[in-house]
Residue, then its C-alpha position, 0 to 999 in steps of 0.5 A: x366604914x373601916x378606913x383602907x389605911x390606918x395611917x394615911x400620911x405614913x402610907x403616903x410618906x413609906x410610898x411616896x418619899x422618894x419620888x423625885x419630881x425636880x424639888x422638894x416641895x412637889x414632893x411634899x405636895x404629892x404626899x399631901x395629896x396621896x394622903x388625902x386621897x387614902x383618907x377617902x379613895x371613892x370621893x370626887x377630888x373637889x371634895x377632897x381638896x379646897x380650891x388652892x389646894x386642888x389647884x397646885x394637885x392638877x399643876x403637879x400632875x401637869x408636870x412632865x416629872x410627873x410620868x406614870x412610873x415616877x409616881x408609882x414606881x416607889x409603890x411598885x417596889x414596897x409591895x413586891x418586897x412585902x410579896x418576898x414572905x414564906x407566904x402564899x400570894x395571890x396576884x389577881x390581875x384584871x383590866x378596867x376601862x378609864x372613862x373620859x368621854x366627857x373631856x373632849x380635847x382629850x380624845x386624840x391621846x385616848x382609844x375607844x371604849x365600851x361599845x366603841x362610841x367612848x373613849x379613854x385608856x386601859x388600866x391593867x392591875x396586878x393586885x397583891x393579897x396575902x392568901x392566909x388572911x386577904x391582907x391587901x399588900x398594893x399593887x405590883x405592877x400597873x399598866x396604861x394602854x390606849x386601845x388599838x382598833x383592828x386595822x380594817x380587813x385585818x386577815x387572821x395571820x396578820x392579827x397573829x403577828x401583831x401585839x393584841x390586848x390579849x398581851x396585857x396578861x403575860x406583860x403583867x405578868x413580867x412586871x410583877x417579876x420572878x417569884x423568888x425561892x421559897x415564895x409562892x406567887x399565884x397568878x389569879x386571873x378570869x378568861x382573858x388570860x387563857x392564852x398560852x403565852x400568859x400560861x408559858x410566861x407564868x411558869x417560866x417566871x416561877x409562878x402558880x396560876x389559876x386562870x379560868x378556861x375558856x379554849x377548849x384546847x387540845x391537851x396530853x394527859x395520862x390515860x389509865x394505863x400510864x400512856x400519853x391520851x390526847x383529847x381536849x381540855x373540858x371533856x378532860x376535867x369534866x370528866x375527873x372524880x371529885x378529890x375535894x369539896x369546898x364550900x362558896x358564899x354566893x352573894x345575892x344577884x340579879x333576883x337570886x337569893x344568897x346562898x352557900x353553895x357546895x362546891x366539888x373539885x378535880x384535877x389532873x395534870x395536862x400538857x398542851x403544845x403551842x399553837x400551830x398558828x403563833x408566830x416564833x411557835x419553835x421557840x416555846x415548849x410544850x408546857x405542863x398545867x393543872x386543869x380543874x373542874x369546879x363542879x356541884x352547885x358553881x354561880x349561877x349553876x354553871x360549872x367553871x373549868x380552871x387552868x393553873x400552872x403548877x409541879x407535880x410529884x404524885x397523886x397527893x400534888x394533884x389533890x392539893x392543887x384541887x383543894x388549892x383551886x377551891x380555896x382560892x375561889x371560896x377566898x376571892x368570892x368572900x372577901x379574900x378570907x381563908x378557911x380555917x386550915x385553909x393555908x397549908x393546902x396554899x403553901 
């Protein structure tokens, strides 16, 4: 197996040099340590270290110097300043569960998991990746959160008032930055983020976005005779004739053969307004998206609908972007790999 990094103590020296843990010792410590944990990322620590060794790695942990953004605020930095290229970035965010079930004195500090009978945090990624070849750039910003449960009868508007999980999109969003001119950031995203704060803060940041839909929000498009329709989002995309088709490997899974499968695309430029329901609503403008529709032969026979946030000037825009949103899924469900000729649709 190819190792990540190259060189794996020059890695952990360009990232972690100048975190400032009180003395220089410490420092050199976490970049030992940094470096043997990129020689093997999936072993277990007892694995990687001797005991003395393992030991003094749990000390410094155990510091207070040792705060999440010390450690990584220096990585945070190289990968936005590699993101700063005439290039196109995609910016795939998700959230994982941290599992620490097992370590019971931890469990006042930490929230529920899984089904609820676990516990442990959140850990929500905003991952860098060069589009032209899927050269994986770093993290741009990491968040820790301890799950909130519900306040028990919770009426619909108090949860509309309140920060939810569902903030994790925007605020990954405004950890990762301004996109500065001439970059092309696109934020990638699954379900979770089809909320109009994460769109309204993608575009007010300078972003591109290609989330997948899953409201069936009401939206403003142009009918056929240039007026303003209004109607909701899937019929809409559903509804477009294919501009473009690319095609998708798709991996065996759950007893169906590997196959590559014929995808159709569309888009069209909509407006949606924010929701009557969200708190400050006045505050927010009506926004302009891309929505898309991933037709054909989709995973598992199911056709997807996109959202991205996006400029448009004419129909060669609207056709761009719907060669963009199959782009970007051939590359995500390949291993971040590109067609040939495939960048110029990205830039």
């Amino acid at each position: 197996m190819p190792r990540l990094f190259p060189d794996a103590v020059q890695w952990a020296r360009a990232n972690f040099s100048e975190v400032c843990l009180g003395l220089d010792c410490r420092t050199d410590r976490l970049i030992y340590s940094a470096a043997r944990l990129a020689l093997h990322p999936g072993a277990s620590l007892p694995s990687l270290f001797n005991p003395n060794d393992l030991r003094c790695f749990y000390c410094l942990l155990h510091r207070k110097e040792a705060t999440h953004d010390a450690l990584l605020g220096g990585h945070f930095a190289l990968t936005k300043k590699a993101m700063q290229v005439p290039d196109t970035i995609l910016i795939v965010h998700d959230t994982t569960e941290l599992d620490f079930t097992s370590h019971k004195a931890l469990h006042p500090y930490l929230g529920p998991i899984g089904n609820g009978k676990g516990f442990g945090l959140l850990q929500h990624n905003s991952l860098a990746v060069r589009a032209s070849d899927g050269w994986l750039l770093g993290l741009a910003c990491q968040q820790l959160v301890k799950r909130q449960p519900a306040p028990e009868g919770e009426t619909p508007s108090q949860r509309n008032r309140r920060e939810r999980e569902s903030a994790l999109w925007p605020h990954g969003f405004e950890g990762v930055g301004r996109a500065p001119d001439g970059c092309c950031w696109i934020d990638v995203c699954d379900r979770g983020a089809d909320i109009f704060e994460a769109l309204y803060v993608s575009m007010d940041l300078g972003h591109h976005a290609l989330i997948r839909a899953c409201q069936d929000r009401c939206v403003w498009f142009a009918s056929a005779d240039g007026c303003q329709q209004e109607g909701h989002l899937m019929r809409v995309a559903r509804g477009l004739p294919a501009q473009a088709e690319s095609q998708v490997q798709i991996s065996q899974k759950g007893g169906r053969p590997a196959r590559l499968a014929l995808v159709k695309l569309a888009a069209t430029p909509v407006w949606i307004e924010p929701p009557k329901a969200m708190p400050n609503r006045k505050q927010y403008k009506k926004i302009g998206i891309g929505g898309a529709d991933l037709g054909g032969e989709a995973a598992c026979g199911r056709r997807s609908v996109g959202v991205g946030v996006a400029k448009y000037d004419a129909d060669t825009d609207r056709r761009r972007d719907a060669v963009a949103a199959g782009l970007v899924c051939n590359a995500l469900a390949s291993g971040g790999r590109l067609p040939p000729g495939g960048e110029k649709w990205l830039r």
